[in-house]
C-alpha positions as CSV (number, residue, x, y, z in Angstrom):
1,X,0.0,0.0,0.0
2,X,1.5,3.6,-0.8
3,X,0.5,6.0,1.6
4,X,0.7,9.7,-0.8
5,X,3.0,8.4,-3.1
6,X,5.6,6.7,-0.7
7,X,5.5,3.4,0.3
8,X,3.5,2.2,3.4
9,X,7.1,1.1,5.4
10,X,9.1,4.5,4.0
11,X,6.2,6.7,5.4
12,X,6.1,5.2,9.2
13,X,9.5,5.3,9.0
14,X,9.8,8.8,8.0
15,X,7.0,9.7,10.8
16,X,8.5,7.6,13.6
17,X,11.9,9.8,12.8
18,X,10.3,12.9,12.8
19,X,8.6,12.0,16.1
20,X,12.1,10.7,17.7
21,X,13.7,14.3,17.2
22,X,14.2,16.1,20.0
23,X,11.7,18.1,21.1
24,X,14.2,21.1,21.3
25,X,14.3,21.2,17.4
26,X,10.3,21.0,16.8
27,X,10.9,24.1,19.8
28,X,13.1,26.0,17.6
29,X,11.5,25.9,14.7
30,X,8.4,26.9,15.6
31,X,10.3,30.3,17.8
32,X,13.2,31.1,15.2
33,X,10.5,31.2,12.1
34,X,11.7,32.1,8.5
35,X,13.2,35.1,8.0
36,X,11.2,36.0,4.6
37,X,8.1,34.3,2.8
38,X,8.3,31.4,0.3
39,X,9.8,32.2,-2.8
40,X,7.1,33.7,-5.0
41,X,5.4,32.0,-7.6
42,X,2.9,33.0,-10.3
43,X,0.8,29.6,-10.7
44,X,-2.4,30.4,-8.4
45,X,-2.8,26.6,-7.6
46,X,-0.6,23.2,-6.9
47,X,-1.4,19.6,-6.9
48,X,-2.0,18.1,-3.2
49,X,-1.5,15.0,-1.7
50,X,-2.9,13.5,1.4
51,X,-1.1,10.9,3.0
52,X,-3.1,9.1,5.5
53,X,-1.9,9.0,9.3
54,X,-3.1,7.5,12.0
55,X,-4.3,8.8,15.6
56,X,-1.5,6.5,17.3
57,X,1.2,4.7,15.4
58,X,1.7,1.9,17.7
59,X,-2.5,1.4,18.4
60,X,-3.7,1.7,14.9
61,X,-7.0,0.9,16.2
62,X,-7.6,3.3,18.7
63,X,-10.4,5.9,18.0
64,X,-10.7,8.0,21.1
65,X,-9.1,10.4,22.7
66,X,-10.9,12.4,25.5
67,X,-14.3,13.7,24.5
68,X,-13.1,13.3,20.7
69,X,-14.3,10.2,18.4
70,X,-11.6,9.8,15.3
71,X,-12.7,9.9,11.9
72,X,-9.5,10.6,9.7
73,X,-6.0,12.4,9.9
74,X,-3.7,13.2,7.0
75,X,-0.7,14.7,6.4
76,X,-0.9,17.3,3.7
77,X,1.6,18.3,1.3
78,X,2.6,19.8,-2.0
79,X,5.2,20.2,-4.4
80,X,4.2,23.7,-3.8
81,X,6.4,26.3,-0.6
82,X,3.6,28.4,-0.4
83,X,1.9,25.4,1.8
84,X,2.9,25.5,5.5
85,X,3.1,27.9,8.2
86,X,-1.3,27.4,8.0
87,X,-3.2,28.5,11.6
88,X,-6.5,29.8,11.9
89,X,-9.0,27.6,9.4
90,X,-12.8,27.8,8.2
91,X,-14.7,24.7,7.0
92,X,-17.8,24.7,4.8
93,X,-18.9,22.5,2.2
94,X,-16.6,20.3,1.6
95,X,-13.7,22.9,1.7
96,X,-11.5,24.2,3.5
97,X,-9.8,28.0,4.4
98,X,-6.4,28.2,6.7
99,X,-4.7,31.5,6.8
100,X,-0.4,31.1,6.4
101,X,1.6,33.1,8.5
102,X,3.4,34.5,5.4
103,X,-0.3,36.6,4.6
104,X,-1.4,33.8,2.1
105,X,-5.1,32.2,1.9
106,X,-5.1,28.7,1.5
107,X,-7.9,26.8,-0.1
108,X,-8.3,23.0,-0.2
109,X,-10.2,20.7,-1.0
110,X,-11.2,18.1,2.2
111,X,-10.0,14.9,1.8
112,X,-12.4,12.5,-0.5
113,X,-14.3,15.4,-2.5
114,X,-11.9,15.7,-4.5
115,X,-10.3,13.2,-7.0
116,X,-7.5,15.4,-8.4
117,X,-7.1,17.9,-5.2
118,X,-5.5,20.9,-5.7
119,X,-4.4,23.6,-3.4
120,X,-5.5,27.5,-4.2
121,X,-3.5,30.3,-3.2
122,X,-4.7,33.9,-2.6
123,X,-2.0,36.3,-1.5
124,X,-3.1,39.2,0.9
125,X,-1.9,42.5,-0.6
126,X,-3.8,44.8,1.6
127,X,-3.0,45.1,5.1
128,X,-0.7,47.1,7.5
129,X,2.4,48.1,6.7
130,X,4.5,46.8,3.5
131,X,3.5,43.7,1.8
132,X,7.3,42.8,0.6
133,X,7.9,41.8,4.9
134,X,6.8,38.3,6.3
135,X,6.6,40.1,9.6
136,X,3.9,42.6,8.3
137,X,1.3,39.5,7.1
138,X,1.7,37.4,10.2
139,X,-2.0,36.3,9.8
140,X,-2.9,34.1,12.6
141,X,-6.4,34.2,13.3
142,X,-9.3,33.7,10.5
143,X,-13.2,34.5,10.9
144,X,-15.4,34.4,7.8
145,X,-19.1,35.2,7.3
146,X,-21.3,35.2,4.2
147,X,-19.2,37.1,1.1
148,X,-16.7,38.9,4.2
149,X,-13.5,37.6,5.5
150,X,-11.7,38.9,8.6
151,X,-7.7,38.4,9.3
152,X,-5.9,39.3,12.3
153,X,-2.4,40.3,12.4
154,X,-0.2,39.5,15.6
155,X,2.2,41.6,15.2
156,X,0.8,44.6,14.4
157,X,-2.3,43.7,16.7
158,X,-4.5,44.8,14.1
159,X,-7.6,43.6,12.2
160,X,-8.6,43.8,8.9
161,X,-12.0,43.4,7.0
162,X,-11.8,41.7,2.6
163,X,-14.0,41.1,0.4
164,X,-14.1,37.1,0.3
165,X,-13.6,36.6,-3.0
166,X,-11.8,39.1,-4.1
167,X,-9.4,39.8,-0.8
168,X,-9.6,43.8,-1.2
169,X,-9.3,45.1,1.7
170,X,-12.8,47.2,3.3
171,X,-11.8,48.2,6.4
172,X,-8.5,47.8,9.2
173,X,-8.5,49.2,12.5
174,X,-6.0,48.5,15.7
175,X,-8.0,48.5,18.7
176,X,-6.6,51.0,21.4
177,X,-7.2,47.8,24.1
178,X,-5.6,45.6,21.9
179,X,-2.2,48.2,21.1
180,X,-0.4,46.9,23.7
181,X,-0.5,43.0,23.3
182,X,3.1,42.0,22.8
183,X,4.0,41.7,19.6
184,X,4.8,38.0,18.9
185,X,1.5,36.8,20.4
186,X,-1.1,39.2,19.6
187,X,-4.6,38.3,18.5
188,X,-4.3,34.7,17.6
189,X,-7.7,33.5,18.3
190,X,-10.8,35.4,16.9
191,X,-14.3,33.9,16.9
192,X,-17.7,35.3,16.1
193,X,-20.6,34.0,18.8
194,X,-24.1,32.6,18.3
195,X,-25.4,36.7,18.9
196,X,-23.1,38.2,16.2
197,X,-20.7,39.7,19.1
198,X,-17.0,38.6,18.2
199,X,-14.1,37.6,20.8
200,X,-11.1,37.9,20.3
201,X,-8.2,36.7,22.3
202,X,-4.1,36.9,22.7
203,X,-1.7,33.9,22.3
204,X,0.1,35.9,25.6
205,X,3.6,35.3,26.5
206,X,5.0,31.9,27.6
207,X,5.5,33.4,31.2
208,X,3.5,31.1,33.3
209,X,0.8,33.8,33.6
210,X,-2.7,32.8,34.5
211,X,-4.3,34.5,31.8
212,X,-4.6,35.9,28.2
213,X,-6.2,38.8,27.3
214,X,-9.5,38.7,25.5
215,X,-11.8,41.4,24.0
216,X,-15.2,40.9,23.1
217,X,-16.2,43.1,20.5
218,X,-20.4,44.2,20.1
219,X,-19.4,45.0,16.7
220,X,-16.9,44.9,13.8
221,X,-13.8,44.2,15.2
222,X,-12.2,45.5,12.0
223,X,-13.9,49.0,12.8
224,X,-11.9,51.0,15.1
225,X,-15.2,52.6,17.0
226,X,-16.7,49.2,17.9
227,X,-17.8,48.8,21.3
228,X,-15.6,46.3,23.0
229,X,-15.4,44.9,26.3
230,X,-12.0,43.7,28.0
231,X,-12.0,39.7,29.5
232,X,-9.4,37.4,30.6
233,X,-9.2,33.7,29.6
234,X,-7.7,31.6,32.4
235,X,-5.2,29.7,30.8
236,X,-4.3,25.7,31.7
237,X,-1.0,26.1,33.3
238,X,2.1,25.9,30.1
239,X,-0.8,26.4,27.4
240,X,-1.8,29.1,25.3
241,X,-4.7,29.8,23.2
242,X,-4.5,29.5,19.2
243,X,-7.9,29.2,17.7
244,X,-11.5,28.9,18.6
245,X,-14.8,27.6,16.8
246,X,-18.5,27.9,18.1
247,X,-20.2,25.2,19.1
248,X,-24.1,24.2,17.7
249,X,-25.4,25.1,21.5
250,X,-23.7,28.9,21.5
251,X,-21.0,27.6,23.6
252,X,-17.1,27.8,21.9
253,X,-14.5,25.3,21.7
254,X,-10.8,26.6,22.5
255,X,-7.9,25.0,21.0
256,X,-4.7,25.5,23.2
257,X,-1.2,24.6,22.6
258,X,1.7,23.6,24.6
259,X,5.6,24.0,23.5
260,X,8.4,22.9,25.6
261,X,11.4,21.2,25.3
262,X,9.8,18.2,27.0
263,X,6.4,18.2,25.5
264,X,4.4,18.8,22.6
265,X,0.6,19.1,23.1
266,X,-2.8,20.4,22.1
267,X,-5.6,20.9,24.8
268,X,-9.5,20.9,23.4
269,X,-11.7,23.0,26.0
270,X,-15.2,24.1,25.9
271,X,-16.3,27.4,27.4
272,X,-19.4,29.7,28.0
273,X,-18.8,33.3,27.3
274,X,-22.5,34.6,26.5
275,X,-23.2,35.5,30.0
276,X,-19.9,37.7,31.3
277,X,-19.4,40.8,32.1
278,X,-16.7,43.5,31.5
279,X,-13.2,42.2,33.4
280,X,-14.9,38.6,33.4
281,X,-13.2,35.5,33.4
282,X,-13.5,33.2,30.7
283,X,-13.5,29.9,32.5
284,X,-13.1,26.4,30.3
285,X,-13.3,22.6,30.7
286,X,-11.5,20.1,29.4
287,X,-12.7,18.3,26.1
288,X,-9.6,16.2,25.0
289,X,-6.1,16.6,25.6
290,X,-3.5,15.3,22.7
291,X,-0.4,14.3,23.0
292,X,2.5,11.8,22.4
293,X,2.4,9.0,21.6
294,X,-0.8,10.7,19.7
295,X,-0.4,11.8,16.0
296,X,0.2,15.5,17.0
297,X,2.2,19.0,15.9
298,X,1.9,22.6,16.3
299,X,-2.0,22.7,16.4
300,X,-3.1,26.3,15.4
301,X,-6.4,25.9,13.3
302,X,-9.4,25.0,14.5
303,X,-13.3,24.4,13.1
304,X,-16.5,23.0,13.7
305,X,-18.7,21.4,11.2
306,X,-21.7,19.4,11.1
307,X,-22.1,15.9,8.9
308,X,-25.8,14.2,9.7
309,X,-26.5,15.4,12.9
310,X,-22.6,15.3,14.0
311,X,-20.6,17.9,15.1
312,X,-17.3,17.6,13.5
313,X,-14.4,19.1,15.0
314,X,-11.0,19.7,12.4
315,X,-7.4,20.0,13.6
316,X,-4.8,21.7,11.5
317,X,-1.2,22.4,12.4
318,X,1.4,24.8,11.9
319,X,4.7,23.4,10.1
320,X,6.1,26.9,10.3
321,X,7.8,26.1,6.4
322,X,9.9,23.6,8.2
323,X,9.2,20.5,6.4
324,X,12.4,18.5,7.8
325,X,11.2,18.7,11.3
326,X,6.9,19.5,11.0
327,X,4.2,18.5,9.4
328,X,0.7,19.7,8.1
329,X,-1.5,17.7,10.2
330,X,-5.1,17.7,9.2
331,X,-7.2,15.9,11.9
332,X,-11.1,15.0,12.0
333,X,-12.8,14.1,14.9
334,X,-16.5,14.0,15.8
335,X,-17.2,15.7,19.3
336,X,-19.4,13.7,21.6
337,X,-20.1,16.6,24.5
C-alpha cells in the first residue's frame, strides 16, 4: 500500500523519525521562524496530496481520545512552498480555508471530495504596513461570514475586513485595548458567537501567567469605533490559546497549545462566554487533551462542522515552512459533549 506516493514502510518510517527528534528542534523551529516568505510564484494553484496518518502509530485501532471520536487524519503536502506555516482555518462544504503566517489564503479541498485535489492560493496585498515583509502578514487568526472575510495580524495587533472573494481590503483598524499585546503573540484567536458579538483573544507570553487577554467586541472588530469589552481567559497552566470555533449550543470550543522542550501538546476545551461581564473570566473545561504517543504538531487551526446530525471538529497544524522537522496535520474528529 502507498500512503501519498511513498510506500507504506518509508512513510512510518519517515514519521517515527520525525517524532524521535528532540523536542528542542520542533521548539526552535516553531520560535526562530523564516526570516522571509516562500519564494514567490505565479501559478495560483498546486497539486496536493494527502497521505493518511493514523491517531497512534503503535495502536492503529484506537479511535478515542478524551471527549473526541476519530474519523481521519492526513498529512498534507505539495510540491508547492507556499503550503505551510497554516493556523487559523474555516470549514464549509466540503472545503476548507487556513490562513499562512506569510499573509497567504489557503484553499483545499477536504480529503475524498476531491479526485484530483489541488491547493489554491490567494495572497493578501492589503494590510498594514509593507506587503514585501513576512513580519507585516503574520495572519494568525481567520473568521469568515457570508461574502466577508476577517484576518488578524499579531504583530501589528491589528484587524482587517476583505472582500471574500476578491481579498480587497474594506476596512482595518487596531483596537486602542488591543495596542499593547506583545508583539509576537497578539490576536491569535478570533471567533464570532451565536449573537453576532466577536471575541477575540491573545496567544500571551510563555510566562506562566494565569491568563490571556481577550476582548469581546459588540461590533466589527475591523472598525476601530466598535464597542468592546475587555476579559481574561484563564489559561491551563504551560498552554496558550491559538484558535476557537462555536459550538451548535452557542457555547465555543478553545484549542490550546503547549511548546516545551519536553512536550508537545494540544488541549480541546469548551467554554461559555454569553453571560460575562466586562473584566470577566472566561473559564473552560476540558474536552480532549492530545499528546505523544498521539499523531500531533503545532495545532493552530481550528473548526466546527456538522455531517448528519454530527458535530465535526477539524485539527490543522502549523509546520512553520519547516518540512524537515513539521508536518501539516489535518485531523477530524466527531465531538461527543
Amino acid at each position: 500500500m502507498k500512503l501519498g506516493g511513498f510506500p507504506e514502510r518509508i512513510w512510518r518510517r519517515r514519521w517515527s523519525r520525525a517524532a524521535a527528534l528532540p523536542f528542542v528542534f520542533i521548539l526552535l523551529a516553531t520560535i526562530v521562524a523564516p526570516a522571509r516568505r516562500p519564494a514567490p510564484a505565479t501559478a495560483p494553484d498546486a497539486p496536493l496530496v494527502y497521505a493518511p496518518v493514523v491517531l497512534q502509530a503503535d495502536a492503529p485501532g484506537r479511535r478515542d481520545v478524551g471527549r473526541l471520536h476519530f474519523l481521519g487524519g492526513w498529512s498534507l503536502s505539495s510540491p508547492d512552498d507556499r503550503l505551510g506555516g497554516l493556523s487559523g482555518l474555516h470549514v464549509e462544504n466540503g472545503q476548507a480555508i487556513a490562513i499562512s503566517d506569510a499573509g497567504t489564503l489557503v484553499h483545499f479541498p477536504l480529503p475524498g471530495t476531491s479526485p484530483e485535489p489541488r491547493v489554491r492560493f490567494q495572497p493578501v496585498t492589503e494590510g498594514p504596513g509593507p506587503t514585501s515583509r513576512r513580519s507585516t502578514r503574520d495572519t494568525e487568526a481567520l473568521m469568515v461570514q457570508g461574502d466577508r472575510l476577517w484576518l488578524s495580524f499579531e504583530r501589528y495587533n491589528a484587524i482587517w475586513r476583505y472582500d471574500r472573494s476578491t481579498l480587497r481590503g474594506q476596512s482595518g483598524a487596531r483596537p486602542p485595548l488591543m495596542r499593547r499585546w506583545p508583539g509576537n503573540s497578539g490576536p491569535e484567536t478570533m471567533v464570532r458567537l451565536a449573537d453576532g458579538r466577536v471575541l477575540v483573544i491573545a496567544e500571551g507570553l510563555d510566562n506562566g501567567a494565569p491568563y490571556s487577554d481577550a476582548l469581546l467586541f459588540a461590533g466589527d472588530p475591523a472598525v476601530e469605533t466598535s464597542p468592546v469589552t475587555r476579559l481574561r481567559y484563564r489559561r491551563t497552566p504551560g498552554f496558550r490559546p491559538t484558535d476557537a470555533a462555536l459550538l451548535p449550543d452557542g457555547r465555543i470550543l478553545i484549542l490550546n497549545r503547549r511548546l516545551s522542550v519536553l512536550r508537545l501538546s494540544a488541549r480541546l476545551t469548551v467554554a461559555d462566554v454569553r453571560g460575562l461581564a466586562a473584566g470577566g473570566i472566561i473559564e473552560s473545561q476540558e474536552v480532549a487533551l492530545l499528546e505523544a504517543p498521539l499523531a500531533i504538531d503545532n495545532m493552530e487551526g481550528l473548526a466546527v462542522s456538522r455531517e448528519q446530525g454530527r458535530t465535526i471538529v477539524w485539527l490543522l497544524s502549523d509546520d512553520d515552512f519547516m518540512r524537515l522537522f513539521r508536518h501539516t496535520l489535518l485531523m477530524k474528529f466527531e465531538l461527543r459533549l
